[in-house]
N, CA and C atoms of all chains as a GROMACS GRO file, in nm:
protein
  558
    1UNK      N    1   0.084  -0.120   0.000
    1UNK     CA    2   0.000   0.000   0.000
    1UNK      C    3   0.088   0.125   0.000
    2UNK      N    4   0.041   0.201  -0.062
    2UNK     CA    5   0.143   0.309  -0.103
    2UNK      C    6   0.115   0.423   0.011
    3UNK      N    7   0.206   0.481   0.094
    3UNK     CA    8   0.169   0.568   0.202
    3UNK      C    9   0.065   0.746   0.168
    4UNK      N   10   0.016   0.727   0.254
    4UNK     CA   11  -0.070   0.860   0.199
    4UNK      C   12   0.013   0.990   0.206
    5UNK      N   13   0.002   1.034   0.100
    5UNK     CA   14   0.082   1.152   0.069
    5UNK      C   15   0.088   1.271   0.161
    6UNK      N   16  -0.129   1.266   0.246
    6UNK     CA   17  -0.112   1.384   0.313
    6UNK      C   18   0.010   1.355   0.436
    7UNK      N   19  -0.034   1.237   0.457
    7UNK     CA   20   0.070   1.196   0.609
    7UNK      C   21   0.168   1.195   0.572
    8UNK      N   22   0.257   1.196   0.434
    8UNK     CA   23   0.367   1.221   0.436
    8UNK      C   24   0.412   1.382   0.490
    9UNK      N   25   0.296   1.488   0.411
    9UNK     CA   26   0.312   1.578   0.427
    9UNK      C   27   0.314   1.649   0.548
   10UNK      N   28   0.252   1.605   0.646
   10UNK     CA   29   0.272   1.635   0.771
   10UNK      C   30   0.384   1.613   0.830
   11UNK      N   31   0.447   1.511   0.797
   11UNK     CA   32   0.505   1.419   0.844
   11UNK      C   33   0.642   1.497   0.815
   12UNK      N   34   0.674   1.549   0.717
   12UNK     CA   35   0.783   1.594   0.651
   12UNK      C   36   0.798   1.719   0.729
   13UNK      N   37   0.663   1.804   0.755
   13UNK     CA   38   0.620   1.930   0.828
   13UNK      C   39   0.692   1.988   0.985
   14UNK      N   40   0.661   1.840   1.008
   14UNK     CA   41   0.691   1.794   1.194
   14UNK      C   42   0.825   1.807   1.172
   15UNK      N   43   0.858   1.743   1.080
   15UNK     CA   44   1.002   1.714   1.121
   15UNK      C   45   1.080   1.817   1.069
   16UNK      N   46   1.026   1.948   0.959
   16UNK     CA   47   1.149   2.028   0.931
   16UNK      C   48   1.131   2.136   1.076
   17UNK      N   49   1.016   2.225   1.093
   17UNK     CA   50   0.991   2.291   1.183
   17UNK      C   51   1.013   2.265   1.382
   18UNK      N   52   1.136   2.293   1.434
   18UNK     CA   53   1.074   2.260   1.554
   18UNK      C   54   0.967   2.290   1.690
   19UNK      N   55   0.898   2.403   1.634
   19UNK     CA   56   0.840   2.460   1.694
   19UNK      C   57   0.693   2.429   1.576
   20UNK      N   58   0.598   2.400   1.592
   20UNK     CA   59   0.499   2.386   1.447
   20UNK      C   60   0.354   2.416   1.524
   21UNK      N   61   0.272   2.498   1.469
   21UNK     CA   62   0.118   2.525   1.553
   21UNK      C   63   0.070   2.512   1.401
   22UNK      N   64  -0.048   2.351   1.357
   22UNK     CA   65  -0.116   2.408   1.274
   22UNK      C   66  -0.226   2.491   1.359
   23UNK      N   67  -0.270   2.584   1.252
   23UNK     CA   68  -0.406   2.652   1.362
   23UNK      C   69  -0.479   2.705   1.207
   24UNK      N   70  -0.541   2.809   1.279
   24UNK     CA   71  -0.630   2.881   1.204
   24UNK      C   72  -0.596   3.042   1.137
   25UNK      N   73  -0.597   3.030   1.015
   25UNK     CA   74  -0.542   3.156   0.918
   25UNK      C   75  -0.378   3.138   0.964
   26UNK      N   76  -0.315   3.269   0.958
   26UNK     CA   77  -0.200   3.326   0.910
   26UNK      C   78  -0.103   3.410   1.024
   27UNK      N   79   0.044   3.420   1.106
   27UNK     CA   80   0.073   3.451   1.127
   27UNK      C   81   0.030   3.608   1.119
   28UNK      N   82  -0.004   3.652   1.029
   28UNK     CA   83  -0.021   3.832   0.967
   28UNK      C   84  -0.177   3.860   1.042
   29UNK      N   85  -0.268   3.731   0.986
   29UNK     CA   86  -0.445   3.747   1.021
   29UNK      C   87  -0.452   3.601   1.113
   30UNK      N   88  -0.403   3.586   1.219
   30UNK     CA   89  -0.455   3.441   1.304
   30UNK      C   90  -0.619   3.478   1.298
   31UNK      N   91  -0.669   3.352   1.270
   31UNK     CA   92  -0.835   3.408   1.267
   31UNK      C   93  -0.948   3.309   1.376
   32UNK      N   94  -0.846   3.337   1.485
   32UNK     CA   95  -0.907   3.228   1.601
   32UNK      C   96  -0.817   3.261   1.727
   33UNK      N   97  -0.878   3.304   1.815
   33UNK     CA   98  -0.811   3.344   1.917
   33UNK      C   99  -0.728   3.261   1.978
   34UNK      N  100  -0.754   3.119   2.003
   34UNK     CA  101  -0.710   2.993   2.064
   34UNK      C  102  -0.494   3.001   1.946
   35UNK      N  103  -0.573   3.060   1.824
   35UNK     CA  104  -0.450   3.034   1.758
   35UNK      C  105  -0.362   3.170   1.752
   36UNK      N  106  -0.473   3.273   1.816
   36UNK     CA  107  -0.338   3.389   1.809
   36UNK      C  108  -0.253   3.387   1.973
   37UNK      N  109  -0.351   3.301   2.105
   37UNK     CA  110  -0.279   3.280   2.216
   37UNK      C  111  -0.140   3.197   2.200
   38UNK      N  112  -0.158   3.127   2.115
   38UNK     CA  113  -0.077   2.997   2.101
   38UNK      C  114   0.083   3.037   2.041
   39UNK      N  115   0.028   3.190   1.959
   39UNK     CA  116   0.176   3.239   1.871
   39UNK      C  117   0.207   3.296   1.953
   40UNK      N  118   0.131   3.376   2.057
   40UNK     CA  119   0.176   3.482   2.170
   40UNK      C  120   0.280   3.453   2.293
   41UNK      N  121   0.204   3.310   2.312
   41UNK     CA  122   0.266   3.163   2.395
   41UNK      C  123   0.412   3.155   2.332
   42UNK      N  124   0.428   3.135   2.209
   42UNK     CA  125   0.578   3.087   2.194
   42UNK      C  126   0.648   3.248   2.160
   43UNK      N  127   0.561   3.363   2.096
   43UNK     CA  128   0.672   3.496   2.097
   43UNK      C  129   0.716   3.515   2.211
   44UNK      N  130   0.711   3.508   2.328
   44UNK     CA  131   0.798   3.512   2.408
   44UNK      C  132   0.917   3.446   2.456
   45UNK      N  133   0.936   3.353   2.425
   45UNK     CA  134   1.055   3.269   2.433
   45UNK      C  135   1.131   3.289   2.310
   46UNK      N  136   1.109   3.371   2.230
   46UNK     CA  137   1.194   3.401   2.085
   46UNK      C  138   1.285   3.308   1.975
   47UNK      N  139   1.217   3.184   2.018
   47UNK     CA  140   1.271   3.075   1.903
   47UNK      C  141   1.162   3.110   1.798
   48UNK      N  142   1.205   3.039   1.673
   48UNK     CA  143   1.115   3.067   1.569
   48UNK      C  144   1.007   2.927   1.564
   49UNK      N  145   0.910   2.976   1.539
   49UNK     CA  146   0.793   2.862   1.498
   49UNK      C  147   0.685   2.891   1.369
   50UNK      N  148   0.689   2.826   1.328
   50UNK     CA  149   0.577   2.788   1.193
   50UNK      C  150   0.458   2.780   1.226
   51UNK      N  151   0.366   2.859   1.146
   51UNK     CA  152   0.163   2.821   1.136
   51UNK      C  153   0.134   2.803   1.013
   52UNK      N  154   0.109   2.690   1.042
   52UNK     CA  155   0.057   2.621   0.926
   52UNK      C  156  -0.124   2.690   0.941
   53UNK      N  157  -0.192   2.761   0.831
   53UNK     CA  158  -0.318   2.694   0.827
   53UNK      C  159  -0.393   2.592   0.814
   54UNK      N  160  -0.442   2.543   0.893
   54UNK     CA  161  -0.530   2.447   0.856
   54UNK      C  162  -0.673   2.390   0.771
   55UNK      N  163  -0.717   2.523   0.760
   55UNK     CA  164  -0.827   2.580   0.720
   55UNK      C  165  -0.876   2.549   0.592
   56UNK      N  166  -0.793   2.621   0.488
   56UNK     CA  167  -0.822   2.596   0.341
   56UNK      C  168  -0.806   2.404   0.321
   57UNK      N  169  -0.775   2.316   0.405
   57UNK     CA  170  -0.752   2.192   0.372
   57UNK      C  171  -0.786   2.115   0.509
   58UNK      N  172  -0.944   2.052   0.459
   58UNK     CA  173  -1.018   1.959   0.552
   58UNK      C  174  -0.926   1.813   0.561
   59UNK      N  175  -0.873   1.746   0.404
   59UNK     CA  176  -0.856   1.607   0.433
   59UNK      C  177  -0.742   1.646   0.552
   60UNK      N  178  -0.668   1.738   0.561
   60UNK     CA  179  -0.532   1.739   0.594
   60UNK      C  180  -0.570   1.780   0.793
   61UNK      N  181  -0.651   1.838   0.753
   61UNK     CA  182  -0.706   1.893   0.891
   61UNK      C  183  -0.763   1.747   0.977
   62UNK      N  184  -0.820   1.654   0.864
   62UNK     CA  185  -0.872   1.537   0.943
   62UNK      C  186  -0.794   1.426   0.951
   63UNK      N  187  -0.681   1.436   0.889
   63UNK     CA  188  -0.546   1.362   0.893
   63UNK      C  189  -0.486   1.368   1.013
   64UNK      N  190  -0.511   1.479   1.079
   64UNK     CA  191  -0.414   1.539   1.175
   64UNK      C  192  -0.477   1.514   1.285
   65UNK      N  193  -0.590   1.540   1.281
   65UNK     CA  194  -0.665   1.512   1.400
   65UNK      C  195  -0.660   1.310   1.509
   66UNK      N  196  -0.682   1.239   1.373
   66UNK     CA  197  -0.630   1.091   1.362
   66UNK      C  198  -0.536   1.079   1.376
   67UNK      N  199  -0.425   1.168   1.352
   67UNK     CA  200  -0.307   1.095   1.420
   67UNK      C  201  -0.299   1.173   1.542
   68UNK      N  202  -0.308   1.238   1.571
   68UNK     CA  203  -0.310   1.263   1.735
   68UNK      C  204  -0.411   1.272   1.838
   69UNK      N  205  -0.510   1.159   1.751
   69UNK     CA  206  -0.667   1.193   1.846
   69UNK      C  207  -0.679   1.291   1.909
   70UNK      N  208  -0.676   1.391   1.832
   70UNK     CA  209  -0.732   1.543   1.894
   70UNK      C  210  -0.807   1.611   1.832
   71UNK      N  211  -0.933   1.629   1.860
   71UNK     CA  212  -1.037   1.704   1.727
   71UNK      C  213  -1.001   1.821   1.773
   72UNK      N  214  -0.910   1.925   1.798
   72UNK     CA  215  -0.936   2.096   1.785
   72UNK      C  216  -0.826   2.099   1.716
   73UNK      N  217  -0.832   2.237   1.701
   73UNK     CA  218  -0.764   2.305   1.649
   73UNK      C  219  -0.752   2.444   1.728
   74UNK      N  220  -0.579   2.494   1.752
   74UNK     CA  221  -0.464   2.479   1.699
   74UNK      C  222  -0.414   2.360   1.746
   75UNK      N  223  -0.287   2.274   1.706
   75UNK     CA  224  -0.247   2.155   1.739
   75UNK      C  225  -0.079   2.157   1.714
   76UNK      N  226   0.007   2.188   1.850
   76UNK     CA  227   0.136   2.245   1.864
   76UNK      C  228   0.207   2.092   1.839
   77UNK      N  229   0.304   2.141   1.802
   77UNK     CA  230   0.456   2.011   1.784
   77UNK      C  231   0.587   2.046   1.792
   78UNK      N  232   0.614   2.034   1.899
   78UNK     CA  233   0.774   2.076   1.943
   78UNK      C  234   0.826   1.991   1.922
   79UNK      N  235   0.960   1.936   1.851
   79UNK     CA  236   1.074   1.914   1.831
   79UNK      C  237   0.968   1.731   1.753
   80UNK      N  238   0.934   1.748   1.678
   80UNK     CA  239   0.827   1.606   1.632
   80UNK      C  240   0.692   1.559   1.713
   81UNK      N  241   0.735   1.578   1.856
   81UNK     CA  242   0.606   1.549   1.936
   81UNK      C  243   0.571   1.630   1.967
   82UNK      N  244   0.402   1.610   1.992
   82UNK     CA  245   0.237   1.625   1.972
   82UNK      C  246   0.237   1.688   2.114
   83UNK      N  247   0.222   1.819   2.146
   83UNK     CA  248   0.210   1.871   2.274
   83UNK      C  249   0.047   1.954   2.300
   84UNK      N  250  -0.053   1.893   2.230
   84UNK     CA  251  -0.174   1.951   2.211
   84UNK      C  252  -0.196   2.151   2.205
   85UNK      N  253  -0.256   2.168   2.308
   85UNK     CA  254  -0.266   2.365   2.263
   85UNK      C  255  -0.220   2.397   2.462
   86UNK      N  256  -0.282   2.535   2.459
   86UNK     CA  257  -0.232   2.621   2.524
   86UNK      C  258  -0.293   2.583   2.659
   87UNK      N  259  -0.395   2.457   2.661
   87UNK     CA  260  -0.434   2.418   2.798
   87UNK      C  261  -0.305   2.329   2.841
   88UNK      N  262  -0.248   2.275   2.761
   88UNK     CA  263  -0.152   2.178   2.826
   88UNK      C  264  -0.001   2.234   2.800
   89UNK      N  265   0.027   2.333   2.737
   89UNK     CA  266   0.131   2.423   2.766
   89UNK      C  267   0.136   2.482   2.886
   90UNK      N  268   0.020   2.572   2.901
   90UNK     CA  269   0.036   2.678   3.043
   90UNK      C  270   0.136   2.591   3.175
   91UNK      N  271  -0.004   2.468   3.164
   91UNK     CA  272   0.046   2.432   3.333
   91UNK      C  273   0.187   2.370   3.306
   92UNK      N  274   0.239   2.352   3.168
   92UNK     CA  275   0.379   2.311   3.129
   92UNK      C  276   0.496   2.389   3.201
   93UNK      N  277   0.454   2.541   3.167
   93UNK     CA  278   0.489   2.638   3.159
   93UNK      C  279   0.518   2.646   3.273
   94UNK      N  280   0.408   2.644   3.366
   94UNK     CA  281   0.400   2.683   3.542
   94UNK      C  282   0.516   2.590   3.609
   95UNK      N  283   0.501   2.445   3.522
   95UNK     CA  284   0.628   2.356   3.615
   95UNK      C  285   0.755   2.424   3.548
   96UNK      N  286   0.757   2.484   3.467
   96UNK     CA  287   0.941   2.536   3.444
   96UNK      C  288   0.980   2.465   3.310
   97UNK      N  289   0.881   2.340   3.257
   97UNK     CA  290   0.892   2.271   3.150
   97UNK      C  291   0.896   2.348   3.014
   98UNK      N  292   0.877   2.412   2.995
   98UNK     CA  293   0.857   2.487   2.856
   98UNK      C  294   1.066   2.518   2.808
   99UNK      N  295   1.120   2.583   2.884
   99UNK     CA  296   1.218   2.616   2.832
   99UNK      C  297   1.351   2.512   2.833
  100UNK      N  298   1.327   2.443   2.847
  100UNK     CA  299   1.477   2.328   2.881
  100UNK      C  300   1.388   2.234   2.762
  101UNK      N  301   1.255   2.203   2.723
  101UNK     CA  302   1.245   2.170   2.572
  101UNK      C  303   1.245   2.250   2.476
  102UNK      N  304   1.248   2.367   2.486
  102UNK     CA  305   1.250   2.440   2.400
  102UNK      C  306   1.416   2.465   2.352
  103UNK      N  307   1.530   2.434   2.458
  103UNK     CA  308   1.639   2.508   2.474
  103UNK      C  309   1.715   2.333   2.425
  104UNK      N  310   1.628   2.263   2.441
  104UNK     CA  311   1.640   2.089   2.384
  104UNK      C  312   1.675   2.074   2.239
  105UNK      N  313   1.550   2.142   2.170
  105UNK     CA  314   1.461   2.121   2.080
  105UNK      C  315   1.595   2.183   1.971
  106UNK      N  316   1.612   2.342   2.006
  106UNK     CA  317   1.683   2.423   1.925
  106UNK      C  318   1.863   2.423   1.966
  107UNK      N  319   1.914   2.319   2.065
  107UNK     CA  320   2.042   2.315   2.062
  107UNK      C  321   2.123   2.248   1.908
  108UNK      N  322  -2.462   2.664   2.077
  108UNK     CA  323  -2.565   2.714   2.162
  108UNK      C  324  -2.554   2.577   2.271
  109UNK      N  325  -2.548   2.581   2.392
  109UNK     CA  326  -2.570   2.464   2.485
  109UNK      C  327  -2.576   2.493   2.629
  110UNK      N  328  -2.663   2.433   2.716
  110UNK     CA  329  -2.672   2.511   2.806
  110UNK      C  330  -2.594   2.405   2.903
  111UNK      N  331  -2.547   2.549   2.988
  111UNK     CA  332  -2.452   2.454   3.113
  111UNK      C  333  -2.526   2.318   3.144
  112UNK      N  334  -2.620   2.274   3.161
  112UNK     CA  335  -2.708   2.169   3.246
  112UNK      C  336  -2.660   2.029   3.106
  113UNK      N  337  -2.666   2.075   2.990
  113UNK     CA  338  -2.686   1.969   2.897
  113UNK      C  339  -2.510   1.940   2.894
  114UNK      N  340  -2.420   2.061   2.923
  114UNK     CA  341  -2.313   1.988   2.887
  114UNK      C  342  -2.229   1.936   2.970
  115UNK      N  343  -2.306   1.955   3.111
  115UNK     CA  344  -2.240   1.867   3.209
  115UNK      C  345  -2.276   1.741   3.231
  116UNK      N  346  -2.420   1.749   3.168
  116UNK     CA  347  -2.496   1.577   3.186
  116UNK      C  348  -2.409   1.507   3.048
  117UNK      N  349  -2.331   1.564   2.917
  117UNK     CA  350  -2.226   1.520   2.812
  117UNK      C  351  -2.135   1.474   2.900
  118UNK      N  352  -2.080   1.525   2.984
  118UNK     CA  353  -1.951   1.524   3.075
  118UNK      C  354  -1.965   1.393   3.166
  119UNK      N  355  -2.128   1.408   3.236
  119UNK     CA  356  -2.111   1.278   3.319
  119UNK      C  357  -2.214   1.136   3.320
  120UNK      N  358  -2.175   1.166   3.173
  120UNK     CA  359  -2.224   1.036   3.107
  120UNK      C  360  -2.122   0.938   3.115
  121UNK      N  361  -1.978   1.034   3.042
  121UNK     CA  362  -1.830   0.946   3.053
  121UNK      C  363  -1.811   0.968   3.187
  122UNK      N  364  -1.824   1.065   3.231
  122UNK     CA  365  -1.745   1.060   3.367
  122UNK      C  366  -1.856   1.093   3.483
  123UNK      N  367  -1.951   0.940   3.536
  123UNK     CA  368  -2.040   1.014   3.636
  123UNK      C  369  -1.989   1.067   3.755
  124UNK      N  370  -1.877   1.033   3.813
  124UNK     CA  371  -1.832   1.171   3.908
  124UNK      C  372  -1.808   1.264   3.904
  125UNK      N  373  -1.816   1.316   3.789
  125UNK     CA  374  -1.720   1.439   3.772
  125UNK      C  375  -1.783   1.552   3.836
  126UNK      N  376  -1.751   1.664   3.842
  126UNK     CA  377  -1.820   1.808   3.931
  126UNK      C  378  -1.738   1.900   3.810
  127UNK      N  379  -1.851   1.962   3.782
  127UNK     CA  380  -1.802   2.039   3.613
  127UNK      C  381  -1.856   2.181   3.650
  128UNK      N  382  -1.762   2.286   3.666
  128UNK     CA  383  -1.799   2.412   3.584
  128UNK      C  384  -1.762   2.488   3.530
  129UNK      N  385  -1.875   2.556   3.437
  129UNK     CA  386  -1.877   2.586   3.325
  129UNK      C  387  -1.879   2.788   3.315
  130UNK      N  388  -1.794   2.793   3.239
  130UNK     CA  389  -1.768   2.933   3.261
  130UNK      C  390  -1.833   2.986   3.078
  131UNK      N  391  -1.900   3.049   3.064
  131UNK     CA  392  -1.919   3.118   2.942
  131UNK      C  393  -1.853   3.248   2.928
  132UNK      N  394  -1.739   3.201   2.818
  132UNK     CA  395  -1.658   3.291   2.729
  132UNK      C  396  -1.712   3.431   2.707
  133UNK      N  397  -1.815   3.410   2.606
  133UNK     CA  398  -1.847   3.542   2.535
  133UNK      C  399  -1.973   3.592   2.542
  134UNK      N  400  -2.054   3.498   2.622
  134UNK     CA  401  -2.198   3.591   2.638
  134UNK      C  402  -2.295   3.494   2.562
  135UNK      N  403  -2.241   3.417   2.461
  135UNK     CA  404  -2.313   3.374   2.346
  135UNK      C  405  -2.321   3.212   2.356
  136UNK      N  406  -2.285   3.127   2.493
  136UNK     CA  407  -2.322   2.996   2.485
  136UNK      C  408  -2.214   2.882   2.422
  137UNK      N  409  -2.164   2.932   2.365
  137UNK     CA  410  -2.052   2.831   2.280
  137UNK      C  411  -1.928   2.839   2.270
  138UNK      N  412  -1.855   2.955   2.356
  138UNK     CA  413  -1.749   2.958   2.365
  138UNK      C  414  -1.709   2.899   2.544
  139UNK      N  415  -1.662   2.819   2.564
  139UNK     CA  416  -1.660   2.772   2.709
  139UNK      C  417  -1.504   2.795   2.796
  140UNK      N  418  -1.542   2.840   2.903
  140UNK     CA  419  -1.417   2.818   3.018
  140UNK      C  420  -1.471   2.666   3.084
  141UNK      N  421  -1.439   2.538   3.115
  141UNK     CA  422  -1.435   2.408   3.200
  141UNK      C  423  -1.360   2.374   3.274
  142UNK      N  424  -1.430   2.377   3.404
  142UNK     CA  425  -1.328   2.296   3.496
  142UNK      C  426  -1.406   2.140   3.517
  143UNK      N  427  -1.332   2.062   3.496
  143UNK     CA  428  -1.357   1.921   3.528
  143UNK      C  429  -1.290   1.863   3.635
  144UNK      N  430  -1.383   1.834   3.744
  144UNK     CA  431  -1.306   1.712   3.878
  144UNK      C  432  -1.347   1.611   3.847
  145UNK      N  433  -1.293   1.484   3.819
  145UNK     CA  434  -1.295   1.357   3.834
  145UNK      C  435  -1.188   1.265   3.861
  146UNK      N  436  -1.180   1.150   3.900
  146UNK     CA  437  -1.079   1.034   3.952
  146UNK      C  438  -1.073   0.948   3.853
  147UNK      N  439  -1.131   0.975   3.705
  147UNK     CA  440  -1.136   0.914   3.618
  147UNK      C  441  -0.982   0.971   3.539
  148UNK      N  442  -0.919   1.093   3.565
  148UNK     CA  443  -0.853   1.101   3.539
  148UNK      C  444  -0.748   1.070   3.617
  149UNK      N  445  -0.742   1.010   3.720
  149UNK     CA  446  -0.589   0.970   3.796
  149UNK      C  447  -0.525   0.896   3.686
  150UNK      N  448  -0.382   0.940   3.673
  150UNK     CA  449  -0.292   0.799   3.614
  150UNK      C  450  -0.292   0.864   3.466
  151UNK      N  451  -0.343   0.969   3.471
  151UNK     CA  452  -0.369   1.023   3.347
  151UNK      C  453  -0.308   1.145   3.288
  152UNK      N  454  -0.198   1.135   3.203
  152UNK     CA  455  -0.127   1.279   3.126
  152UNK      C  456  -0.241   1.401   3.116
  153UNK      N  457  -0.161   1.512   3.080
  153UNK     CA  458  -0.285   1.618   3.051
  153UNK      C  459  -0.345   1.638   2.946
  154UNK      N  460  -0.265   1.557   2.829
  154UNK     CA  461  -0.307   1.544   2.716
  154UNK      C  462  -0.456   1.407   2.718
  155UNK      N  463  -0.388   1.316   2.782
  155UNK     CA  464  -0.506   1.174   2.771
  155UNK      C  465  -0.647   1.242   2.862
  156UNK      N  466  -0.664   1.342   2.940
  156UNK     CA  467  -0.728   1.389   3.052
  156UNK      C  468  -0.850   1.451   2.934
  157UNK      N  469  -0.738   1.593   2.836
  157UNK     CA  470  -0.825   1.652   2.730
  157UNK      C  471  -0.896   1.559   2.625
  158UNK      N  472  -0.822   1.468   2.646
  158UNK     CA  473  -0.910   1.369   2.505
  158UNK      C  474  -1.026   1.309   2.588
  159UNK      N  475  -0.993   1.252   2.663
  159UNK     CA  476  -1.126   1.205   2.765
  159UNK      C  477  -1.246   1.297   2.782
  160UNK      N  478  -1.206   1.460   2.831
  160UNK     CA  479  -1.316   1.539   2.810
  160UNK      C  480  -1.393   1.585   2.676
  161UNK      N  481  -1.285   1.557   2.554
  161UNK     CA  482  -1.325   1.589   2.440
  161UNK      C  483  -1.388   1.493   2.376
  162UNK      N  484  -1.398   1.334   2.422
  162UNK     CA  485  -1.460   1.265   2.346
  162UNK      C  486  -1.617   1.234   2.403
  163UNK      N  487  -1.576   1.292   2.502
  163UNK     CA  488  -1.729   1.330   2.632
  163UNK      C  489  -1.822   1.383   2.559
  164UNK      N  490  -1.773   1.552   2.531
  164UNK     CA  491  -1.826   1.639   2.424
  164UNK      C  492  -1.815   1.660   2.285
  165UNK      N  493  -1.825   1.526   2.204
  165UNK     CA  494  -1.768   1.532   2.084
  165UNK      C  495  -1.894   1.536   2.002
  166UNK      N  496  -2.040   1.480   2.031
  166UNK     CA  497  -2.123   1.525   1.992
  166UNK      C  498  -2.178   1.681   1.961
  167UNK      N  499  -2.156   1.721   2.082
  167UNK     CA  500  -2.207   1.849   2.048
  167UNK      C  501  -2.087   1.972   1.996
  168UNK      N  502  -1.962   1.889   2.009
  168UNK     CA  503  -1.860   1.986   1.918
  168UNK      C  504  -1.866   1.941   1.762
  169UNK      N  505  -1.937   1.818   1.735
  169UNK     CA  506  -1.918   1.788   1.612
  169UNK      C  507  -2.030   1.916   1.553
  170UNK      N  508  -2.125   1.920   1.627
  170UNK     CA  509  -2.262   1.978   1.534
  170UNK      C  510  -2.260   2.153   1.574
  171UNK      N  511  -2.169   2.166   1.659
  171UNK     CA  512  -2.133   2.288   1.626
  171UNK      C  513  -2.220   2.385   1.776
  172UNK      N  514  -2.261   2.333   1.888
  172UNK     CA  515  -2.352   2.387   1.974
  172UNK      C  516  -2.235   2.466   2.050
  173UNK      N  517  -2.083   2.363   2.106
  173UNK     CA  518  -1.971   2.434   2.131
  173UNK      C  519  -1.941   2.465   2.057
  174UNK      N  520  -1.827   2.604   2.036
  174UNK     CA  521  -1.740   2.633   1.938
  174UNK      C  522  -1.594   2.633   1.988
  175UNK      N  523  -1.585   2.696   2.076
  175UNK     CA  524  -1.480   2.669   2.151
  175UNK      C  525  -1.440   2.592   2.298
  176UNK      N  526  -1.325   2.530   2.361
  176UNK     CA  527  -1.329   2.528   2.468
  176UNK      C  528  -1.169   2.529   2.532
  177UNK      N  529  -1.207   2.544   2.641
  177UNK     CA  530  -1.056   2.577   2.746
  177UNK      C  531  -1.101   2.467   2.870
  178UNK      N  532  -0.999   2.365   2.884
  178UNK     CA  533  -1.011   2.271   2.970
  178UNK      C  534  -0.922   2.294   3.089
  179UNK      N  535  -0.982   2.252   3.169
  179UNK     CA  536  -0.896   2.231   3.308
  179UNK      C  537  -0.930   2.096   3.380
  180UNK      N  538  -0.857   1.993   3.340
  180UNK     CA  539  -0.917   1.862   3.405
  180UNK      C  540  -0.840   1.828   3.545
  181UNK      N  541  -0.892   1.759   3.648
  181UNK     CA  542  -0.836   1.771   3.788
  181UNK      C  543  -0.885   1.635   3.842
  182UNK      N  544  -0.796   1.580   3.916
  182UNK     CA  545  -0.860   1.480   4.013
  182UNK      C  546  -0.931   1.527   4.142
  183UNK      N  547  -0.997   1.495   4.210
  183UNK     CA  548  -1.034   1.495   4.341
  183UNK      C  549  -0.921   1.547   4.460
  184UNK      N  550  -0.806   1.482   4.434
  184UNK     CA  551  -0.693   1.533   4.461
  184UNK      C  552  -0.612   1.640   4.478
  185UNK      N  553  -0.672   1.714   4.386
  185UNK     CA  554  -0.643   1.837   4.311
  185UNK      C  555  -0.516   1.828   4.234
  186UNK      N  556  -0.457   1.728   4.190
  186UNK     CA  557  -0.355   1.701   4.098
  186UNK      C  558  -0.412   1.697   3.909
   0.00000   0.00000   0.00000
């Protein structure tokens, strides 16, 4: 069976970006608050991260969701793994966890 | 559109212990603040905790009554 192209494409996604939020619209127009917290969340730590929209592309949106059994959207990926959104960052955050993967991720 | 009463009886269908409340976002019913207590989540990442509450409410996020939500899942414990 020949692998599905979208999952390649993700797949390829995860792994160039280490910081990755698909979400909703555009770095310039985020068009979902959940996804402009989420860029706000990582501008402060000043590594660079990627937004993917998700929007204009359902199969890819429902690709994504299946592989990380998570129906929302935005849907974060630090360094390849699946760290869901900004409910399970914060309290990340609060234990001190956020920057020693982040400082992981980009050594 | 969903009213606190219907989406906590969603909540403790999967989880009949749970003690759920429900904070409205924007005035308009479908944007939600949740706090969830249950012991259904002991033993449980924070990620496996959100999927548990999300597959709770997956009906009414499929059809669109939620639009948004912000989880806070907790044991009894308060862990």
């Amino acid at each position: 069976m020949a692998a599905d192209p979208i999952i390649e494409e993700i797949e390829r996604e995860i792994k160039t970006h280490k910081i990755l939020i698909y979400g909703k619209g555009t770095k310039a127009a985020p068009m979902c608050g959940f996804t402009r917290e989420t860029m706000q969340f990582f501008d402060k730590y000043g590594y660079p991260y990627e937004l993917i929209d998700a929007l204009p592309n359902p199969a890819k949106r429902e690709a994504l969701t299946k592989m990380t059994n998570w129906p929302t959207l935005p849907k974060v990926f630090i360094n390849g793994k699946f760290y869901g959104d900004t409910d399970i960052l914060d309290p990340m955050e609060k234990k001190g966890e956020i920057e020693p993967l982040l400082k992981e991720a980009f050594k | 559109m969903i009213t606190t009463e219907t989406l906590t009886k969603y909540i403790q269908q999967a989880m009949p212990d749970a003690s759920v409340s429900v904070t409205d976002r924007t005035g308009t019913m479908d944007h939600f603040n949740i706090r969830v207590v249950s012991d259904a989540f002991k033993g449980k990442n924070l990620l496996d905790r959100h999927r548990l509450v999300y597959s709770a409410l997956a009906e009414p996020m499929k059809d669109g009554r939620i639009h948004a939500l912000e989880i806070k899942a907790e044991t009894t414990d308060g862990v």
